[in-house]
N, CA, C and O atoms as a GROMACS GRO file, in nm:
protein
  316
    1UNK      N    1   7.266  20.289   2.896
    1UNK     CA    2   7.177  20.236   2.794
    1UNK      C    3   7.034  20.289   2.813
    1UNK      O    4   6.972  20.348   2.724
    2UNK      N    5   6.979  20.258   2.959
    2UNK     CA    6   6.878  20.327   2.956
    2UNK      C    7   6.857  20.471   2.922
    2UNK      O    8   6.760  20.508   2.856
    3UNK      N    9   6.928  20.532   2.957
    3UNK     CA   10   6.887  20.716   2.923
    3UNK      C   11   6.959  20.700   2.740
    3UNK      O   12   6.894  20.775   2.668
    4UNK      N   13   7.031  20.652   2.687
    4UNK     CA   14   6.984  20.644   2.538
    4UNK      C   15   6.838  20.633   2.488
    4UNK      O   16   6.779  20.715   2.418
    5UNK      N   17   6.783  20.498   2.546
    5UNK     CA   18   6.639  20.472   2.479
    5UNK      C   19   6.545  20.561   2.561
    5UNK      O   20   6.425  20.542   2.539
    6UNK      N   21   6.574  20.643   2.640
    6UNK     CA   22   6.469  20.767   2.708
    6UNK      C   23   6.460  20.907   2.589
    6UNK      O   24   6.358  20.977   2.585
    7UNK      N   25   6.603  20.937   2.478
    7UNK     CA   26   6.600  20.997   2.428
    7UNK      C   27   6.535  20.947   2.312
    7UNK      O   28   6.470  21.039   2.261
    8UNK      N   29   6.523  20.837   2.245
    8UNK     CA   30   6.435  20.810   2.136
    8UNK      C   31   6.254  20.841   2.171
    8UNK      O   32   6.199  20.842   2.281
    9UNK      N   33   6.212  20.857   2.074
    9UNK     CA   34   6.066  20.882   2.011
    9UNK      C   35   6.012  20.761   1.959
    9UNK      O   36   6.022  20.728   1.841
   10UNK      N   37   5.938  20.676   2.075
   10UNK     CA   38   5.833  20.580   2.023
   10UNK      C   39   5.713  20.578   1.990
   10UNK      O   40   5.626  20.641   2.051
   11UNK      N   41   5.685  20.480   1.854
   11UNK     CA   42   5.572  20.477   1.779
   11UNK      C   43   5.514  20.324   1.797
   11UNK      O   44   5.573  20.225   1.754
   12UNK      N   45   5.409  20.321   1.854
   12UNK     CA   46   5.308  20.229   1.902
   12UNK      C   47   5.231  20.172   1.835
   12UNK      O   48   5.132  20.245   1.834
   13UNK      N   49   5.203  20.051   1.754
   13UNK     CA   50   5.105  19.984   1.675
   13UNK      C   51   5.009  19.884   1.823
   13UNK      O   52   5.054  19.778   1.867
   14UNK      N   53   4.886  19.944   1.873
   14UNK     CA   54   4.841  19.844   1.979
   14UNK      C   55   4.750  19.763   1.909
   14UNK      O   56   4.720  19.777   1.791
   15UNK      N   57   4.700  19.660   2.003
   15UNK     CA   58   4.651  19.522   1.953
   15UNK      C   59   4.541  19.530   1.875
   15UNK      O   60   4.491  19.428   1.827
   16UNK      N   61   4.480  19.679   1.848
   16UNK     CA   62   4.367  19.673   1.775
   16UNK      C   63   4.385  19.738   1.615
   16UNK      O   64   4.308  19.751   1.519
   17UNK      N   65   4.548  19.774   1.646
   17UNK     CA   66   4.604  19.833   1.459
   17UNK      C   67   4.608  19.947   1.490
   17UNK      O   68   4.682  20.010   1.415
   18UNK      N   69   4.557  20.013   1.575
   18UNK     CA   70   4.591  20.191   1.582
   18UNK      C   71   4.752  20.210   1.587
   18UNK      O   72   4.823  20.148   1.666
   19UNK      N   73   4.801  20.304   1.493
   19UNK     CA   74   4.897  20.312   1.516
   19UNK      C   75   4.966  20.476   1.557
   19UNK      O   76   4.969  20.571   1.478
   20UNK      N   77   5.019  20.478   1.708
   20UNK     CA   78   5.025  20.656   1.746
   20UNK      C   79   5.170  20.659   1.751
   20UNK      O   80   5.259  20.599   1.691
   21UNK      N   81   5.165  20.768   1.864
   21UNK     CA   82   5.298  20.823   1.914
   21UNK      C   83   5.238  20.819   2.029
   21UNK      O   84   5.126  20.851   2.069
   22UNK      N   85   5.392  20.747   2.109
   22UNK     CA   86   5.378  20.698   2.247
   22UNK      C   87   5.462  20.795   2.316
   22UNK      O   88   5.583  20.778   2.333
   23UNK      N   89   5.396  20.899   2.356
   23UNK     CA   90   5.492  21.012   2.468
   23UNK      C   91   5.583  20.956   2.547
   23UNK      O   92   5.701  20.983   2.568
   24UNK      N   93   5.496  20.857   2.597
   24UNK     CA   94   5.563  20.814   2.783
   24UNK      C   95   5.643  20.677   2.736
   24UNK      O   96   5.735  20.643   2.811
   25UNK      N   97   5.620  20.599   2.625
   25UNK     CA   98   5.738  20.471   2.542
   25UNK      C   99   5.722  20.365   2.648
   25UNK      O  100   5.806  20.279   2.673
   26UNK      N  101   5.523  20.389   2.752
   26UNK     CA  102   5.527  20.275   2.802
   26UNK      C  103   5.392  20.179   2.762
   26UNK      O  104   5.338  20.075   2.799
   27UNK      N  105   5.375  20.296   2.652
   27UNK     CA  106   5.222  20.187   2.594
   27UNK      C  107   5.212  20.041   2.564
   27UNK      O  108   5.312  19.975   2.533
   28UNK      N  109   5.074  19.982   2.573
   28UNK     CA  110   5.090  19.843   2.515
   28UNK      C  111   5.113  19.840   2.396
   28UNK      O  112   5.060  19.938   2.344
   29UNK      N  113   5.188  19.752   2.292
   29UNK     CA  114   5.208  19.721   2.118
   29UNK      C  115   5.326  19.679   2.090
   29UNK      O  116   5.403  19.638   2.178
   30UNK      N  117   5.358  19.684   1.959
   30UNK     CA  118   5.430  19.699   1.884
   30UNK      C  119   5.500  19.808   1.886
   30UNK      O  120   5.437  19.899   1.834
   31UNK      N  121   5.623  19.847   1.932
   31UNK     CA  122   5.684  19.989   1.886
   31UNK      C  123   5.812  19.973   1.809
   31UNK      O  124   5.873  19.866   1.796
   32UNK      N  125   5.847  20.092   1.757
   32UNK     CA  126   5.957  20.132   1.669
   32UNK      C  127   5.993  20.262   1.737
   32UNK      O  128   5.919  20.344   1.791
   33UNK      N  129   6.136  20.261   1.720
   33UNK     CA  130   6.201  20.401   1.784
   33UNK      C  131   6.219  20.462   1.671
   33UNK      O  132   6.225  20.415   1.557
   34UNK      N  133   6.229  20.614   1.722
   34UNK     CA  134   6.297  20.716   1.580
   34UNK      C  135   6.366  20.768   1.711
   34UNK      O  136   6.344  20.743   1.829
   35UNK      N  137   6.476  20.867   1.634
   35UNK     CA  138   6.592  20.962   1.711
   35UNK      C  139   6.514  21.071   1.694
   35UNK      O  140   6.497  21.119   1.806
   36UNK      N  141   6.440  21.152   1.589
   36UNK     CA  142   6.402  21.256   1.561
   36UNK      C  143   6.296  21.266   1.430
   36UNK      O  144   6.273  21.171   1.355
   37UNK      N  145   6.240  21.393   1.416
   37UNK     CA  146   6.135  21.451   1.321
   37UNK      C  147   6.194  21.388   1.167
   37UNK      O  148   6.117  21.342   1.083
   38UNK      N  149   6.364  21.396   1.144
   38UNK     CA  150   6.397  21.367   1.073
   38UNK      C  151   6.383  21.253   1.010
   38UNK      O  152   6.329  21.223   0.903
   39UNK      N  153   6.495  21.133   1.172
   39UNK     CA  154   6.447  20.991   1.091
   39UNK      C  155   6.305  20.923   1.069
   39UNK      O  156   6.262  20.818   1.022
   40UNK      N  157   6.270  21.009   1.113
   40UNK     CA  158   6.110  20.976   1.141
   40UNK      C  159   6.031  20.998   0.980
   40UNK      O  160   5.945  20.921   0.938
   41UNK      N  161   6.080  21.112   0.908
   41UNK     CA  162   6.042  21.109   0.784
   41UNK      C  163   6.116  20.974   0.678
   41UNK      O  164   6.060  20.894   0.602
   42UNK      N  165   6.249  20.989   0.710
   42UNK     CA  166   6.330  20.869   0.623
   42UNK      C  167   6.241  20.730   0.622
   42UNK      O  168   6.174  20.680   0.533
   43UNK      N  169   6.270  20.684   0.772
   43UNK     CA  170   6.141  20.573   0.772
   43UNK      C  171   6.038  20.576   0.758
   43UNK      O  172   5.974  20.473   0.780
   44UNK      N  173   5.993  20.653   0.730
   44UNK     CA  174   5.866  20.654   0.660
   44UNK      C  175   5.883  20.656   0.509
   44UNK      O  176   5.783  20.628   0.443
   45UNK      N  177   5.964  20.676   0.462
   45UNK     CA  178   5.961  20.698   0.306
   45UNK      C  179   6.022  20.557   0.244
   45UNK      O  180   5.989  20.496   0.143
   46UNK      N  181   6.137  20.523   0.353
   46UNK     CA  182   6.180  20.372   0.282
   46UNK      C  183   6.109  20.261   0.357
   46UNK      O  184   6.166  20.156   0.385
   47UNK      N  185   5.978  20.288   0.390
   47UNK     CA  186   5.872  20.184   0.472
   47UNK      C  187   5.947  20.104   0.609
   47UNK      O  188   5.893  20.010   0.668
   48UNK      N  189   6.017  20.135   0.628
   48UNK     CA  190   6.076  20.102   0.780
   48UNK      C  191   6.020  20.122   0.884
   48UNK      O  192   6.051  20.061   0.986
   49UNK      N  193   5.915  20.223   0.881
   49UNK     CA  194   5.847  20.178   1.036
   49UNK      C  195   5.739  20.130   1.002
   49UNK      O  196   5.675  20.098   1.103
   50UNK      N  197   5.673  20.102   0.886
   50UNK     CA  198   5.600  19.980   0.856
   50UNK      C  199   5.615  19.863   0.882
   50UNK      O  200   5.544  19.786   0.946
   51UNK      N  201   5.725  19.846   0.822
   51UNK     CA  202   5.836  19.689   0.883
   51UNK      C  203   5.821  19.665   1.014
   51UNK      O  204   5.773  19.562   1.061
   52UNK      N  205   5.870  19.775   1.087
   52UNK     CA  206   5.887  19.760   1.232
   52UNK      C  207   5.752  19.712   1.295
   52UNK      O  208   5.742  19.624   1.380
   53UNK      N  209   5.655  19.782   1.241
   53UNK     CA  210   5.545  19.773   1.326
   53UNK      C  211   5.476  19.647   1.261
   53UNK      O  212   5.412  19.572   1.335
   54UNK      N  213   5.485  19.623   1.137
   54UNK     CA  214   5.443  19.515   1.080
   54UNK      C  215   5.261  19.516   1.065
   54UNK      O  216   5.185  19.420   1.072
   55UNK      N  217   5.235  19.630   1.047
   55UNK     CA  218   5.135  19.674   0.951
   55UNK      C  219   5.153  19.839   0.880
   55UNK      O  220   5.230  19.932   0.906
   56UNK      N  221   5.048  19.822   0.784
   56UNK     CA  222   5.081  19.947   0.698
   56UNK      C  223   5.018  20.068   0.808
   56UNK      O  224   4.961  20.050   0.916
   57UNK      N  225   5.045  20.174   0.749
   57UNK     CA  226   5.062  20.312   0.822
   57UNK      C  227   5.041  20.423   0.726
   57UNK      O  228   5.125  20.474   0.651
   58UNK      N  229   4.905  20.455   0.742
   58UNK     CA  230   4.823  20.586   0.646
   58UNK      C  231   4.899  20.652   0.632
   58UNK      O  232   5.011  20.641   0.681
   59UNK      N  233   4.864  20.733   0.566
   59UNK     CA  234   4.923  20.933   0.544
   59UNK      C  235   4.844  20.953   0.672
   59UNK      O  236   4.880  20.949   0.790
   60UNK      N  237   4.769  20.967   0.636
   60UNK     CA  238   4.686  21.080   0.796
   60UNK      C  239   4.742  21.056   0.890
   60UNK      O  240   4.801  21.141   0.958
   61UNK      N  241   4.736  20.911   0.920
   61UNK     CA  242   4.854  20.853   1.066
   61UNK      C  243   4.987  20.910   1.112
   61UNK      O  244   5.048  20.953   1.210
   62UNK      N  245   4.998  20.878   0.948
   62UNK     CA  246   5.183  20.921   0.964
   62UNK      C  247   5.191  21.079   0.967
   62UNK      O  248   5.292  21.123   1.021
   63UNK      N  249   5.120  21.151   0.928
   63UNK     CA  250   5.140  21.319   0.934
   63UNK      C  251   5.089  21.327   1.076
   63UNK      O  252   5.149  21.394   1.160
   64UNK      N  253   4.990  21.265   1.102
   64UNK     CA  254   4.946  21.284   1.296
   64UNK      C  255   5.060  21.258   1.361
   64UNK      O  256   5.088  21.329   1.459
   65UNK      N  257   5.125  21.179   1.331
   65UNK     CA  258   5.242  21.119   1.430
   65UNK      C  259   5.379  21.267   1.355
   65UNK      O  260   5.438  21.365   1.401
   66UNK      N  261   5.376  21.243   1.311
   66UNK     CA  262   5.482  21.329   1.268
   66UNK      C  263   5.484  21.503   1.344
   66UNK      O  264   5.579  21.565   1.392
   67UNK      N  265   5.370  21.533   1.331
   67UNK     CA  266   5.324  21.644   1.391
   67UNK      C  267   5.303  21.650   1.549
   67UNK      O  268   5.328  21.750   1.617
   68UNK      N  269   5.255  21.538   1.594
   68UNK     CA  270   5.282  21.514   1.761
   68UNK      C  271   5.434  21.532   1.765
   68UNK      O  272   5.481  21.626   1.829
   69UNK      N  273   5.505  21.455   1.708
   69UNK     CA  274   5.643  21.444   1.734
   69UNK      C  275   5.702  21.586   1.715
   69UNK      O  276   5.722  21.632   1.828
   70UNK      N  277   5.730  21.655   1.641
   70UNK     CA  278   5.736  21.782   1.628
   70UNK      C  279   5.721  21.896   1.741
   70UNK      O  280   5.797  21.988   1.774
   71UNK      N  281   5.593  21.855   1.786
   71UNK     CA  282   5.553  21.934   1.916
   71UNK      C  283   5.648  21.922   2.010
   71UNK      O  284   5.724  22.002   2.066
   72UNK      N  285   5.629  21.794   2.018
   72UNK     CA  286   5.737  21.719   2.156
   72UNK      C  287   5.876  21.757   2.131
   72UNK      O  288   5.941  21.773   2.234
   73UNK      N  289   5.950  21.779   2.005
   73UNK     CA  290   6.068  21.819   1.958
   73UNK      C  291   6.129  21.964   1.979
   73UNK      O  292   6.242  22.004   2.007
   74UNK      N  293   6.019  22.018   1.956
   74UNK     CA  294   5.993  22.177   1.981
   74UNK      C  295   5.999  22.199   2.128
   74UNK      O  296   6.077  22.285   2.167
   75UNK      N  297   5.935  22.141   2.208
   75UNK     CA  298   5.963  22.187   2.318
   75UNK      C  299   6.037  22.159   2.410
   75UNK      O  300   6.058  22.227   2.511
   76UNK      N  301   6.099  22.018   2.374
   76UNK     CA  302   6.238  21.963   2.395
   76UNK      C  303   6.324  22.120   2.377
   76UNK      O  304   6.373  22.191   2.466
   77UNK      N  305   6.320  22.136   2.263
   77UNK     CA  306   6.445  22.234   2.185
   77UNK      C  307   6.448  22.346   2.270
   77UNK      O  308   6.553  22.405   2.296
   78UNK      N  309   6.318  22.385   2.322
   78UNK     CA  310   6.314  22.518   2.396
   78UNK      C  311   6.344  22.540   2.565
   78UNK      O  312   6.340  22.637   2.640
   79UNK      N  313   6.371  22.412   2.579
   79UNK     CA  314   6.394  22.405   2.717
   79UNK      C  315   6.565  22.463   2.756
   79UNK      O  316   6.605  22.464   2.873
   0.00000   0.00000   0.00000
């Protein structure tokens, strides 16, 4: 179980509303998992990691996070 949730991609709402991408999935907040770049767009489009986090979530935010994630995906891939 644990090395499942080591492979998900957590997204962090902390106590002051910032909402990022949590590399290390040991930040303080609110988080929501994604599997990938992919579900990561889905929930975002049918407001599900809004839900999750239980506040709203910019464009700018969500393309920042999306694009961190990406990085991290990318170099996952290249290893």
């Amino acid at each position: 179980m644990q090395d499942d949730k080591q492979r998900l991609l957590r997204i962090v709402r902390a106590s002051h509303g910032a909402v990022s991408f949590d590399p290390t999935g040991k930040a303080a907040g609110r988080g929501a998992y994604v599997c990938s770049s992919a579900c990561l767009a889905k929930a975002g489009k049918t407001r599900k990691l809004e839900r999750a986090l239980r506040t709203g979530v910019s464009k700018e935010d969500f393309e920042r996070i999306a694009g961190e994630i990406a990085c991290v995906t990318d170099a996952i891939d290249q290893r």
